[in-house]
Residue frames as a rotation matrix with the C-alpha (Angstrom) as fourth column:
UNK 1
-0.429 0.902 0.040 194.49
-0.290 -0.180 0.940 -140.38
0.855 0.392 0.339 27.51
UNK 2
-0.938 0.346 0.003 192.52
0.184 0.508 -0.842 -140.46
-0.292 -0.789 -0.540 30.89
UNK 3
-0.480 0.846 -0.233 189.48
-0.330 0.072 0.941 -141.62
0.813 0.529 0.245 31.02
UNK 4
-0.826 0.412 0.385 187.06
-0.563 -0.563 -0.605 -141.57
-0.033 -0.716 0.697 33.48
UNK 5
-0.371 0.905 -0.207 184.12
-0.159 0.158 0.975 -143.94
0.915 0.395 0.085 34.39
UNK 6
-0.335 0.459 0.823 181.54
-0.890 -0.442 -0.116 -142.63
0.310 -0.771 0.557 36.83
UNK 7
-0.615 0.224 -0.756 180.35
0.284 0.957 0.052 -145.52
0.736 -0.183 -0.652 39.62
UNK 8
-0.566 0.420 0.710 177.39
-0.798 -0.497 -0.342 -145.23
0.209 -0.759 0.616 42.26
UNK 9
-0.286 0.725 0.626 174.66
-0.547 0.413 -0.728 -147.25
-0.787 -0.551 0.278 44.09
UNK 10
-0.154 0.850 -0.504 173.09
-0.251 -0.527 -0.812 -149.23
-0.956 0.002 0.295 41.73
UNK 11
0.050 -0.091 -0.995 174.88
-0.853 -0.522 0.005 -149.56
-0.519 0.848 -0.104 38.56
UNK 12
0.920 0.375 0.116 174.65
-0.296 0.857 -0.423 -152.13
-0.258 0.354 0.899 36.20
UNK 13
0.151 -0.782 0.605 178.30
0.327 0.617 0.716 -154.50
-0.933 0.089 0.349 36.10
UNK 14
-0.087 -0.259 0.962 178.43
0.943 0.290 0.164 -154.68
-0.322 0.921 0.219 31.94
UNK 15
0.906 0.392 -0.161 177.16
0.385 -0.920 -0.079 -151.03
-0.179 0.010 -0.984 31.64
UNK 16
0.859 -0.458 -0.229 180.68
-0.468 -0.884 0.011 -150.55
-0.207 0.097 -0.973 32.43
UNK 17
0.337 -0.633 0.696 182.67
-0.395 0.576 0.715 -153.08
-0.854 -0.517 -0.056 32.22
UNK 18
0.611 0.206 0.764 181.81
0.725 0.242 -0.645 -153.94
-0.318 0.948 -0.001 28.39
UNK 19
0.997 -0.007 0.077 183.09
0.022 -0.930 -0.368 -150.50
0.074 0.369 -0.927 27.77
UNK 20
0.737 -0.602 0.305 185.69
-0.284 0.133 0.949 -151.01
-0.613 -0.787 -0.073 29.97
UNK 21
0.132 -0.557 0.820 187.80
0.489 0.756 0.435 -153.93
-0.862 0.344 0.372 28.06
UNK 22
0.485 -0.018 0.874 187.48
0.807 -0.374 -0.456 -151.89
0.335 0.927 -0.167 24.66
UNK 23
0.969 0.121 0.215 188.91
0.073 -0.973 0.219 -148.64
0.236 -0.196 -0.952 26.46
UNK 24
0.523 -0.838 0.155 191.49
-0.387 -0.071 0.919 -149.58
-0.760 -0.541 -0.361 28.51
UNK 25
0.187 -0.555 0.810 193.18
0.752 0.612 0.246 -151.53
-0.632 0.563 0.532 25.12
UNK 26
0.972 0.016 0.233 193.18
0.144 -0.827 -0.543 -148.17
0.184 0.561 -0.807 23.46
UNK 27
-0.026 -0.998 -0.051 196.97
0.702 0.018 -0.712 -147.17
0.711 -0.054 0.701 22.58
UNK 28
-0.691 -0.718 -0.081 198.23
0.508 -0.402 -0.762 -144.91
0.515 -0.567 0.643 25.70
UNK 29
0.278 0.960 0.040 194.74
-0.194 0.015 0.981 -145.57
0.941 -0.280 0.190 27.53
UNK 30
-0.884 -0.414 -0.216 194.50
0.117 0.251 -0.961 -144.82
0.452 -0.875 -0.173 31.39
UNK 31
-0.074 0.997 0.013 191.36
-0.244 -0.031 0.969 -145.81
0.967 0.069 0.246 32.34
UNK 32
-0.943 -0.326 -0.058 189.89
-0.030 0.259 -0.965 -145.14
0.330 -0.909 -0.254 36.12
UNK 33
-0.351 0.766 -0.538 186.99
0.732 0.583 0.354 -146.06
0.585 -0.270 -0.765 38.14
UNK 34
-0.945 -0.147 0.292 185.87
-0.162 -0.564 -0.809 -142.87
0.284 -0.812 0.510 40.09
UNK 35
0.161 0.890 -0.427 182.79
0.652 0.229 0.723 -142.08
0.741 -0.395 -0.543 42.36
UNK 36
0.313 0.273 0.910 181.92
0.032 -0.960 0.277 -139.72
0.949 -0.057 -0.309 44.91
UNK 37
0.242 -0.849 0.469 184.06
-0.923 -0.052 0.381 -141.74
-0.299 -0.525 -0.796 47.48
UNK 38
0.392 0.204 -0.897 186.09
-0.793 0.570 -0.216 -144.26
0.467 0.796 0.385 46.53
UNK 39
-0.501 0.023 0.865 185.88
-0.690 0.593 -0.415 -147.79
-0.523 -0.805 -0.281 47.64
UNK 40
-0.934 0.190 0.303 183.59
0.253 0.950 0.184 -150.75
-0.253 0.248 -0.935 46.69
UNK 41
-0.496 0.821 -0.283 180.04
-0.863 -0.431 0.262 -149.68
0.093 0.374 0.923 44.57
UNK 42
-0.399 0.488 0.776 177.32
0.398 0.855 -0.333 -152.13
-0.826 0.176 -0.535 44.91
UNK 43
-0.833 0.526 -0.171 175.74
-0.084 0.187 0.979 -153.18
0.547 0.830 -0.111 41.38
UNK 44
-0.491 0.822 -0.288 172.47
-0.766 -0.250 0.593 -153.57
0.415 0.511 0.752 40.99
UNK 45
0.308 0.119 -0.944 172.18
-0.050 0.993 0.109 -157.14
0.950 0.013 0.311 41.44
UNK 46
0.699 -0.504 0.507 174.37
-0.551 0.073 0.832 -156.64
-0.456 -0.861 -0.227 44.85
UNK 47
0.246 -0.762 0.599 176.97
-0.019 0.614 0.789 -159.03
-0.969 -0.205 0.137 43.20
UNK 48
0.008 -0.999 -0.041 179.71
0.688 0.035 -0.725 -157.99
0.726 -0.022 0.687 41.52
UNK 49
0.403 -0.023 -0.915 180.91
0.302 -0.940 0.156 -154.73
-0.864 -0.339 -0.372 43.75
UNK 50
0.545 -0.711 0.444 183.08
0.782 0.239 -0.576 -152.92
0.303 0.661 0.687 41.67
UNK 51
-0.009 -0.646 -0.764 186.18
0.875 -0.375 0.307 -151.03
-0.485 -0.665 0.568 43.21
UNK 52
0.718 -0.112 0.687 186.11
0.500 -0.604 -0.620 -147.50
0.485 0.789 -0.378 42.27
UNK 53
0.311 -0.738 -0.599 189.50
0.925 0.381 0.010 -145.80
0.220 -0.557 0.801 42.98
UNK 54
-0.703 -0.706 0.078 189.30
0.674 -0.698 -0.241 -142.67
0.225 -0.117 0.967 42.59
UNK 55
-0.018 0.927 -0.374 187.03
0.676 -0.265 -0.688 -140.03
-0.737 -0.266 -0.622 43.90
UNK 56
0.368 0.369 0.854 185.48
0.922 -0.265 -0.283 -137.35
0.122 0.891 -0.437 41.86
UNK 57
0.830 -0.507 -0.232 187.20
-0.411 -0.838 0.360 -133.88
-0.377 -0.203 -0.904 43.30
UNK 58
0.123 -0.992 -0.019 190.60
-0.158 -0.038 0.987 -135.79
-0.980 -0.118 -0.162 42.17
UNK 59
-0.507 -0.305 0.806 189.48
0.514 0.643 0.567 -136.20
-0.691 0.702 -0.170 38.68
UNK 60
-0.371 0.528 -0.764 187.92
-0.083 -0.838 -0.539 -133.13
-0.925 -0.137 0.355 37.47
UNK 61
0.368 0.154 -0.917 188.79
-0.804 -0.442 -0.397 -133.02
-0.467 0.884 -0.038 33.64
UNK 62
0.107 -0.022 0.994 188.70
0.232 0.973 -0.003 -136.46
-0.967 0.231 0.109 31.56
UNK 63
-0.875 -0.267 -0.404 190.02
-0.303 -0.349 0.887 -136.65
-0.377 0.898 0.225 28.63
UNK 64
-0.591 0.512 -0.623 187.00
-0.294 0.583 0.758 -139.18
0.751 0.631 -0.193 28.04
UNK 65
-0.506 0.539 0.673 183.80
-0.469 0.483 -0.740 -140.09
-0.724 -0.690 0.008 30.89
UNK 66
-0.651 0.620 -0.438 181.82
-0.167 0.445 0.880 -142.26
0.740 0.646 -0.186 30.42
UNK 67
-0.474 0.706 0.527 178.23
-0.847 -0.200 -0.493 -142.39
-0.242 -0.680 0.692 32.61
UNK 68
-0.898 0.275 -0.344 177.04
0.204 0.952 0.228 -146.18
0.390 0.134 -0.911 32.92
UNK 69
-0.105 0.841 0.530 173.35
-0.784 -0.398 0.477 -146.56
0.612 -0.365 0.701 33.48
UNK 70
-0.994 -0.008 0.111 171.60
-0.095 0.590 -0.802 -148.85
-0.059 -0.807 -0.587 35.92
UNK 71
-0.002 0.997 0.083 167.05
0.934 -0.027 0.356 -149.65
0.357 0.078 -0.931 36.39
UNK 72
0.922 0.388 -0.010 167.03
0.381 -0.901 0.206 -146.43
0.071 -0.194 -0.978 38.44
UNK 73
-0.289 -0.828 0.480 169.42
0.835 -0.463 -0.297 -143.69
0.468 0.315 0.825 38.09
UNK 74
0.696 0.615 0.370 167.00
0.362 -0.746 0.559 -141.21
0.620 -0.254 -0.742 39.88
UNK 75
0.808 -0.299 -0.507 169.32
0.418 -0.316 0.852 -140.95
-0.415 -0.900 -0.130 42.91
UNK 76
-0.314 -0.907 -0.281 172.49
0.565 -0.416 0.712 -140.17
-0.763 0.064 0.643 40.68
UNK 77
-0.251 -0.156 0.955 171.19
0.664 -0.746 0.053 -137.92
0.704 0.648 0.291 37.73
UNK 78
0.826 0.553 0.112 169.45
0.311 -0.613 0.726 -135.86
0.470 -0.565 -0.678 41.05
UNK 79
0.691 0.107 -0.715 172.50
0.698 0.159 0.698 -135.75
0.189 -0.981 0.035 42.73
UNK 80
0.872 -0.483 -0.077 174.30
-0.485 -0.833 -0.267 -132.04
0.065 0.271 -0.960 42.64
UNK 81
0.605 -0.770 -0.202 177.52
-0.260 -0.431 0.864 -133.27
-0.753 -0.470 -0.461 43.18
UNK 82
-0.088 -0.374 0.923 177.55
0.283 0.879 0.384 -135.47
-0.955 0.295 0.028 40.49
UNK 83
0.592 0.413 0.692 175.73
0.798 -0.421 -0.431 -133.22
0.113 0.807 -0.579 38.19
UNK 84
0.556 -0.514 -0.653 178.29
-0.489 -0.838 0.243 -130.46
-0.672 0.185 -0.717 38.95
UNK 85
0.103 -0.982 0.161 181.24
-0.363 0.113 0.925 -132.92
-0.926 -0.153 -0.345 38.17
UNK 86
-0.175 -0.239 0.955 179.60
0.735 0.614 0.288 -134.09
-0.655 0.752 0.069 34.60
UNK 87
0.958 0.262 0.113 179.13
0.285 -0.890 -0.356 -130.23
0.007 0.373 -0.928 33.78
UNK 88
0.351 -0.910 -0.221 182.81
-0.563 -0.394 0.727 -129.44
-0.748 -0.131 -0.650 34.15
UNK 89
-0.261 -0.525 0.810 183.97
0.046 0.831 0.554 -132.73
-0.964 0.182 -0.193 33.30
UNK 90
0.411 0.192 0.891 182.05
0.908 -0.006 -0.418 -132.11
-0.075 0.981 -0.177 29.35
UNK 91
0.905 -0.154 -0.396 183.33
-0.263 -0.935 -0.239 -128.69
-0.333 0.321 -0.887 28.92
UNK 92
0.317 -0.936 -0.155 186.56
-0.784 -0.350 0.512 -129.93
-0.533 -0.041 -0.845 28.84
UNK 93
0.255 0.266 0.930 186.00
0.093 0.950 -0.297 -133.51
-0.963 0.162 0.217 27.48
UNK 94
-0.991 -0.129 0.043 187.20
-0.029 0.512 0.859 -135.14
-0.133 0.849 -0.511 24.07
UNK 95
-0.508 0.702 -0.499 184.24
-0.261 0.427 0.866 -137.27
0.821 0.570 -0.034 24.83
UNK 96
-0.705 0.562 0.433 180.99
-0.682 -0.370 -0.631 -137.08
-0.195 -0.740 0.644 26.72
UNK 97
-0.505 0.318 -0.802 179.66
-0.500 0.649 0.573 -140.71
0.703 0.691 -0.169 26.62
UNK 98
-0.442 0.487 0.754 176.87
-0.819 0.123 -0.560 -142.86
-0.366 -0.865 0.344 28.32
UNK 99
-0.941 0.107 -0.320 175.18
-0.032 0.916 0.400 -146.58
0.336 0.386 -0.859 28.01
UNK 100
-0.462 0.817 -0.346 171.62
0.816 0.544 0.195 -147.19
0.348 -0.192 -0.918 28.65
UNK 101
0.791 0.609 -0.066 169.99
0.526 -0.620 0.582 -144.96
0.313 -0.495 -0.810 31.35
UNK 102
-0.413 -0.829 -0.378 173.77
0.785 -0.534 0.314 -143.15
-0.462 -0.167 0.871 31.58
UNK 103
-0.607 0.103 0.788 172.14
0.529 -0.687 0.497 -141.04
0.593 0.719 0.363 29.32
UNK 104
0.436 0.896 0.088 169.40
0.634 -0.375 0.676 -139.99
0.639 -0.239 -0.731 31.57
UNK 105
0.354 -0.304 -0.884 172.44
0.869 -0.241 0.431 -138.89
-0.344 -0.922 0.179 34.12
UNK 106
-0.666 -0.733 0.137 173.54
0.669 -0.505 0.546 -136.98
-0.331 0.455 0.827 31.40
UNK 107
0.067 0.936 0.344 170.35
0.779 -0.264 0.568 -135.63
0.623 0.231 -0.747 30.35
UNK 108
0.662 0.690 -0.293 170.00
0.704 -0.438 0.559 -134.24
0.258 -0.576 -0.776 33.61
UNK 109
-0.056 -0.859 -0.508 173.69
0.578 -0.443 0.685 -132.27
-0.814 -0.255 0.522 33.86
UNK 110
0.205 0.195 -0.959 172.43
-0.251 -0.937 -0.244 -130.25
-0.946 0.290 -0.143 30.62
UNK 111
-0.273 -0.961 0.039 174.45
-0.214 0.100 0.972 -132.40
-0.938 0.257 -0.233 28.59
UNK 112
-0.717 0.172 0.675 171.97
0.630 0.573 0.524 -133.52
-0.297 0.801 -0.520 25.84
UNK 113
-0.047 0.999 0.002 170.00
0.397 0.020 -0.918 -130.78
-0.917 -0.043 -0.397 25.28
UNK 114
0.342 -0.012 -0.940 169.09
-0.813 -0.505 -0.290 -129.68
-0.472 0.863 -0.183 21.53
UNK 115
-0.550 -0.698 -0.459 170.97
-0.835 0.437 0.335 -133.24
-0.034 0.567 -0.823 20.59
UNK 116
0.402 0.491 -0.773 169.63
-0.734 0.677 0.048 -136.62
0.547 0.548 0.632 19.09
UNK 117
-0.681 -0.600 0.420 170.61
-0.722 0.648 -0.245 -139.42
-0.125 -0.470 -0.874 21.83
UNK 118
-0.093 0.238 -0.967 169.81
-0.349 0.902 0.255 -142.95
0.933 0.361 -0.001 22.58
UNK 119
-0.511 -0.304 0.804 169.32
-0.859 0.150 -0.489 -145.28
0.028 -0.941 -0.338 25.70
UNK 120
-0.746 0.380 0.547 167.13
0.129 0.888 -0.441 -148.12
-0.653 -0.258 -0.712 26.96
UNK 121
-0.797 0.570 0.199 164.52
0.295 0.079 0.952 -148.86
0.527 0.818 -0.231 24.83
UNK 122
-0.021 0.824 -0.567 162.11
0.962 0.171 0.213 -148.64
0.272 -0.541 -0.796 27.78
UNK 123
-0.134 -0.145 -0.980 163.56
0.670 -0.742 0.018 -145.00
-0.731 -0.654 0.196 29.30
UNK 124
-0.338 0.008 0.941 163.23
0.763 -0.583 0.279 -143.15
0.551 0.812 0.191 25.27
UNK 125
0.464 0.628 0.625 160.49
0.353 -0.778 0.519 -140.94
0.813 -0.020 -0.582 26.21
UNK 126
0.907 -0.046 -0.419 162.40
0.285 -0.664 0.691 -139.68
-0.310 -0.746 -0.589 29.39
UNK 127
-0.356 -0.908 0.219 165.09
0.894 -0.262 0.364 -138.38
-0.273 0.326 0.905 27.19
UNK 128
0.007 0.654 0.757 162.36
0.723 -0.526 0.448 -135.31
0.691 0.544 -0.476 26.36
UNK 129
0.738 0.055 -0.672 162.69
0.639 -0.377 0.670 -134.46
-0.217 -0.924 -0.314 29.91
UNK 130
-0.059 -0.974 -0.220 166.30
0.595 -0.211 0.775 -133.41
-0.802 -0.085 0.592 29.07
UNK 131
0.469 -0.082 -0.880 165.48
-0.723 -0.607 -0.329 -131.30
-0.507 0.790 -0.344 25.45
UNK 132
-0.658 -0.748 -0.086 166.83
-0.505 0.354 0.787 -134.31
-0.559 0.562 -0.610 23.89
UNK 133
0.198 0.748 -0.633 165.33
-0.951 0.303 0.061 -136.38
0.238 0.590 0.772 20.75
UNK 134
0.204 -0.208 0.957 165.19
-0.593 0.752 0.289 -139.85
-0.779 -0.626 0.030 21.44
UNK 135
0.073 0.144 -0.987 165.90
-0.904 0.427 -0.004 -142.77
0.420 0.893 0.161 18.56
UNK 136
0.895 -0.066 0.441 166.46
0.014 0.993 0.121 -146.57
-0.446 -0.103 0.889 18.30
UNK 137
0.667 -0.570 -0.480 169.94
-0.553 0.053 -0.831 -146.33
0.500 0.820 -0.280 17.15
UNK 138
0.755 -0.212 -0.621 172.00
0.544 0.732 0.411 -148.67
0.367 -0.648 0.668 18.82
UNK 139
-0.071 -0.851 -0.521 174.93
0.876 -0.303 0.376 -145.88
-0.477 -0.429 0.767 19.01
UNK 140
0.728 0.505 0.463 173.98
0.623 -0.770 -0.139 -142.16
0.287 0.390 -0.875 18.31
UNK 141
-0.049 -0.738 -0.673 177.03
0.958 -0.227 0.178 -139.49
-0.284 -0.636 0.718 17.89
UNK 142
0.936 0.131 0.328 176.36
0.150 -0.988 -0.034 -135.47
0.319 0.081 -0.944 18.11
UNK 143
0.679 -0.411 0.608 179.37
-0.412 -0.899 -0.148 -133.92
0.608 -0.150 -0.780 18.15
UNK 144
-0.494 -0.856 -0.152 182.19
-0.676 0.488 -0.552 -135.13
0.547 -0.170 -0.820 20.75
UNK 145
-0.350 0.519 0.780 178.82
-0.791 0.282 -0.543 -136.84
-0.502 -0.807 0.312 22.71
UNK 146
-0.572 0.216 -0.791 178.42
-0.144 0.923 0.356 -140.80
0.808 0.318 -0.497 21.63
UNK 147
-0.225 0.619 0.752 175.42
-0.865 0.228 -0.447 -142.09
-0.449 -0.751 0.484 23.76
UNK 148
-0.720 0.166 -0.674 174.09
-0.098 0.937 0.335 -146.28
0.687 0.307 -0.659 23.40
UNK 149
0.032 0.921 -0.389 171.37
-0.432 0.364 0.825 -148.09
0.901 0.141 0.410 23.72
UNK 150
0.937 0.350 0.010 170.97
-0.247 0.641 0.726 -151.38
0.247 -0.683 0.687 26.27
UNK 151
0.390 -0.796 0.463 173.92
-0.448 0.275 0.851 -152.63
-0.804 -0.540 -0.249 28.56
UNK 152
0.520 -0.504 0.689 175.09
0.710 0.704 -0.021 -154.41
-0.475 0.500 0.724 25.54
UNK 153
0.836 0.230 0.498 175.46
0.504 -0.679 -0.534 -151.69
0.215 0.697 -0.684 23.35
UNK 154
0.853 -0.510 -0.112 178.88
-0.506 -0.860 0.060 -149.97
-0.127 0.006 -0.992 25.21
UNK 155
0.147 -0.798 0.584 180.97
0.526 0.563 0.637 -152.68
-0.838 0.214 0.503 23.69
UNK 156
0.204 0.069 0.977 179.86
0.976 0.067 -0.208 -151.09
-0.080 0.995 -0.054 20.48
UNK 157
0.989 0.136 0.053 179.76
0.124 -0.974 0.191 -147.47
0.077 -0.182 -0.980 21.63
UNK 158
0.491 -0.854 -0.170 183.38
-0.125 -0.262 0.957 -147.85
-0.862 -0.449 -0.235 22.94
UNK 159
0.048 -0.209 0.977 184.32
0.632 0.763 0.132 -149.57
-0.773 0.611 0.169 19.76
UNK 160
0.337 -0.157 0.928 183.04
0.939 -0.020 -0.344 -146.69
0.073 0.987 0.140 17.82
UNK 161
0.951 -0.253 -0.178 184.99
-0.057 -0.710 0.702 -144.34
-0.304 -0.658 -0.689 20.05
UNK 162
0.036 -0.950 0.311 188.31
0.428 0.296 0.854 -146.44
-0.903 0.103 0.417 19.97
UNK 163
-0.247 -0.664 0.706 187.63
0.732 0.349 0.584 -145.49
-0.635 0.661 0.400 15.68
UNK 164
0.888 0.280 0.364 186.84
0.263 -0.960 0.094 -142.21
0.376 0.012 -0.927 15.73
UNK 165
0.921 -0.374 -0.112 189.54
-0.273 -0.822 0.500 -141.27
-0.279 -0.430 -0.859 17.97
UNK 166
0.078 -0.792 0.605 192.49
-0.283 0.565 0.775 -144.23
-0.956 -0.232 -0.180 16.83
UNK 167
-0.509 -0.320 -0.799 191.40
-0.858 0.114 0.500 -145.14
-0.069 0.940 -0.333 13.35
UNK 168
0.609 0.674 0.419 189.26
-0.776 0.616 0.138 -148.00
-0.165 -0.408 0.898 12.50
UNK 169
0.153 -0.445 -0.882 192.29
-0.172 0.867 -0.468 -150.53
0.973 0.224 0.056 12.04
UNK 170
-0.684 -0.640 0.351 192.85
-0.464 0.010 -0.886 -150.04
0.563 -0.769 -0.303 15.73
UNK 171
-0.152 0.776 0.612 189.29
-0.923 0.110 -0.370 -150.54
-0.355 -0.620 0.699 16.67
UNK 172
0.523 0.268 -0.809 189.15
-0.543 0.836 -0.074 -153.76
0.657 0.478 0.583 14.35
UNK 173
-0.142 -0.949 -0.280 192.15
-0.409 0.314 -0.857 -154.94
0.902 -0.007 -0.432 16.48
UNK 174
-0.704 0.135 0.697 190.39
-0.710 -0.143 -0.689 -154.33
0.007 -0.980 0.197 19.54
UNK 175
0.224 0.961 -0.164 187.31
-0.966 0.197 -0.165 -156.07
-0.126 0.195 0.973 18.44
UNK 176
0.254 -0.493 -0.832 189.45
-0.607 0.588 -0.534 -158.65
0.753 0.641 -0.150 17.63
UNK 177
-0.824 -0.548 0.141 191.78
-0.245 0.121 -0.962 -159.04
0.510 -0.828 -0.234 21.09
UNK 178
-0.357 0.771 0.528 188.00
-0.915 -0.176 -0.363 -159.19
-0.187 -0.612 0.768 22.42
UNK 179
-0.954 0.292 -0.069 186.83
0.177 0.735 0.655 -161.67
0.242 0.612 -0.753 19.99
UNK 180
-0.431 0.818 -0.382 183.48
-0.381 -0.549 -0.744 -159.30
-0.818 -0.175 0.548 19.85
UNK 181
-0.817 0.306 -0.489 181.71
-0.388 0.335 0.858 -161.61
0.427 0.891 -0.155 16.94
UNK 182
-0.751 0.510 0.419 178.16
-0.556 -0.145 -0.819 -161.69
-0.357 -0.848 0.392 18.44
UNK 183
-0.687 0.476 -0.550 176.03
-0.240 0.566 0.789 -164.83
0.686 0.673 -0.275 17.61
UNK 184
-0.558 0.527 0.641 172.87
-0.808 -0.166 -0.566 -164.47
-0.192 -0.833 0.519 19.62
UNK 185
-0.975 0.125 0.184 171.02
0.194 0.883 0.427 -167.56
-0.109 0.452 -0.885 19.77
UNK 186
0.219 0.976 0.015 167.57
0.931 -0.205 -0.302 -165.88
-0.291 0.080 -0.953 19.60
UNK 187
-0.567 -0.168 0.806 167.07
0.650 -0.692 0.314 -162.61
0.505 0.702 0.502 17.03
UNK 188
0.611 0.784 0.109 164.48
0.434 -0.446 0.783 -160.39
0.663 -0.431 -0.613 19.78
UNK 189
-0.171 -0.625 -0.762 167.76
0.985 -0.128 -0.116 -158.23
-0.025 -0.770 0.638 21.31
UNK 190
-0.908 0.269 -0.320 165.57
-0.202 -0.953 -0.228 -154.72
-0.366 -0.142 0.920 20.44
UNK 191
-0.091 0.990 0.109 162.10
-0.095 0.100 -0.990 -154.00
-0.991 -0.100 0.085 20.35
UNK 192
0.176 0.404 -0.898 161.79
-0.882 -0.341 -0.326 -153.72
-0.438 0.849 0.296 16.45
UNK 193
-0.343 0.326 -0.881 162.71
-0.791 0.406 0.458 -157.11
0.506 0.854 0.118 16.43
UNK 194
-0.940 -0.103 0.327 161.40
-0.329 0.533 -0.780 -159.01
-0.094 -0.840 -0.534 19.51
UNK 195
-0.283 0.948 -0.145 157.98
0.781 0.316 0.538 -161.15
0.556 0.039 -0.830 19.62
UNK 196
-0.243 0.704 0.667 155.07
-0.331 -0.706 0.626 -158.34
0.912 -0.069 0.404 21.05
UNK 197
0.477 0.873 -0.107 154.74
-0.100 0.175 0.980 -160.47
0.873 -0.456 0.171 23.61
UNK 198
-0.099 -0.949 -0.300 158.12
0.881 0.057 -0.470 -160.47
0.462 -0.311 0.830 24.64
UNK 199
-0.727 -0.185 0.661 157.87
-0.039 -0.950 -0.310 -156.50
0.685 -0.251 0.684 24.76
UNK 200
0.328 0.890 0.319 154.46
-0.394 -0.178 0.902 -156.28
0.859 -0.421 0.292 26.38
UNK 201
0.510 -0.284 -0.812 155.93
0.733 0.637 0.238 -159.23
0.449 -0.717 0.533 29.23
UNK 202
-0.417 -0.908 0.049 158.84
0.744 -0.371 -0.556 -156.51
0.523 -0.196 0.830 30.05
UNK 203
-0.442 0.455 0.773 156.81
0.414 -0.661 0.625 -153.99
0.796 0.596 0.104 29.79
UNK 204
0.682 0.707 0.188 154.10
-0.329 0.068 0.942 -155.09
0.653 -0.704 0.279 32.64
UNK 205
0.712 -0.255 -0.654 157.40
0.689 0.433 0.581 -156.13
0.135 -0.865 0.484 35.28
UNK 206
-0.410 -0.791 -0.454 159.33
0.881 -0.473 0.028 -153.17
-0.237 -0.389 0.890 34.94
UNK 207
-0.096 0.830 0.549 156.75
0.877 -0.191 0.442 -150.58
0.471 0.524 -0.710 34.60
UNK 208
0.744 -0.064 -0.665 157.45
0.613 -0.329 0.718 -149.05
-0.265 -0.942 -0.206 37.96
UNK 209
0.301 -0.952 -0.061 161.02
0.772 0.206 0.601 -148.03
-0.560 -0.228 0.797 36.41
UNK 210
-0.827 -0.350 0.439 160.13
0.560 -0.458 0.690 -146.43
-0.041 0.817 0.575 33.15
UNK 211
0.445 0.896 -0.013 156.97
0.873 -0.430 0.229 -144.86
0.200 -0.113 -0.973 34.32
C-alpha cells in the first residue's frame, strides 16, 4: 500500500504528521513524504522542517495521498504542477484525502466538485469556489474521497481510513498503539461549541487568511 503525502512551503507540522502515525501502522503500509523537489519543507511556523523524500514525477499513482493544509495554501492549490499531479494521482487513487485547507488544494485540482467536503471552520465558504458543499463534520466521506476538518481532525480522518480499508478492529488497535483518548481540558475545539467571543477573537486576527 503506498501512500503518498504531498509537502510544500508553508504547511502545517500535525496536518501531516497526525495522519502520519495512524498510516504508516497500517498492515503492509509504505508511507512517503513527496514534494515538487525533495529535501527539507519549511512549516509554517519555520520550525519543524520536514524531510520530504521523494519528488512528485517519481510518484505518480498512490495507492492513497493525502493533501495537508496550512493558513495559506494559495501558492500550492495555484500551482499547475501540483494540480496536474493531484489530477492523475485521484484517477487512480484508493483514496483522495485532505486535512484542513488540504481540501482547498483539492478543491482546486477538480477533485471536490458536485461532493459534500469539510475543512477549517474559517475556509467553509471557500469550498463553493470548488462546486463543493461545505459542512461542520469533523470527517466527511464521498466516495473513495475522506476530507477533515482542523489540523486535529487527520488523526481521526486517518483512523477512519485505516477502518474502512483494514476493518475497524485494526483501526481500534491503531488508536490504541497511539493511545488517541482525547481529554481536552477546555470543551470550545469547534465553533458550535466555543464561547462567541472566542470565535469573533479568531475571527478579527486571521481575517486576512479566510477573506
Amino acid at each position: 500500500m503506498n501512500i503518498a503525502i504531498l509537502l510544500y512551503d508553508g504547511v502545517t507540522a500535525l496536518d501531516a504528521i497526525g495522519p502520519y502515525e495512524v498510516l504508516a501502522s497500517m498492515p503492509d503500509a509504505k508511507v512517503n513524504f513527496v514534494a515538487k523537489t525533495p529535501g527539507v519543507i519549511t512549516t509554517h511556523s519555520g520550525v519543524p522542517g520536514l524531510h520530504a523524500d521523494t519528488a512528485l514525477a517519481d510518484m505518480p499513482s498512490p495507492d492513497i495521498f493525502l493533501m495537508p493544509g496550512g493558513p495559506d495554501v494559495s501558492a500550492a492549490a495555484g500551482d499547475k504542477e501540483i494540480q496536474a499531479w493531484v489530477k492523475n494521482a485521484h484517477e487512480t487513487s484508493r483514496w483522495s484525502t485532505s486535512v484542513c485547507t488540504g481540501a482547498l488544494i483539492l478543491g482546486a485540482a477538480g477533485v471536490l466538485d458536485g461532493l459534500t467536503a469539510t475543512t477549517h471552520w474559517m475556509f467553509h465558504e471557500a469550498l463553493k469556489d470548488f462546486g463543493a458543499t461545505p459542512t461542520l463534520q469533523r470527517v466527511v466521506r464521498e466516495g473513495k474521497v475522506i476530507t477533515a476538518a482542523g489540523v486535529s481532525s487527520g488523526i481521526d480522518m486517518a483512523l477512519t481510513l485505516a477502518a474502512a480499508e483494514y476493518g475497524d478492529d485494526i483501526a481500534q488497535e491503531i488508536q490504541l498503539i497511539i493511545e488517541y483518548d482525547p481529554q481536552p481540558p477546555f470543551d470550545s475545539g469547534s465553533p458550535a461549541k466555543a464561547p462567541q467571543h472566542i470565535i469573533d477573537s479568531l475571527q478579527q486576527k486571521y481575517a486576512h487568511l479566510s477573506a
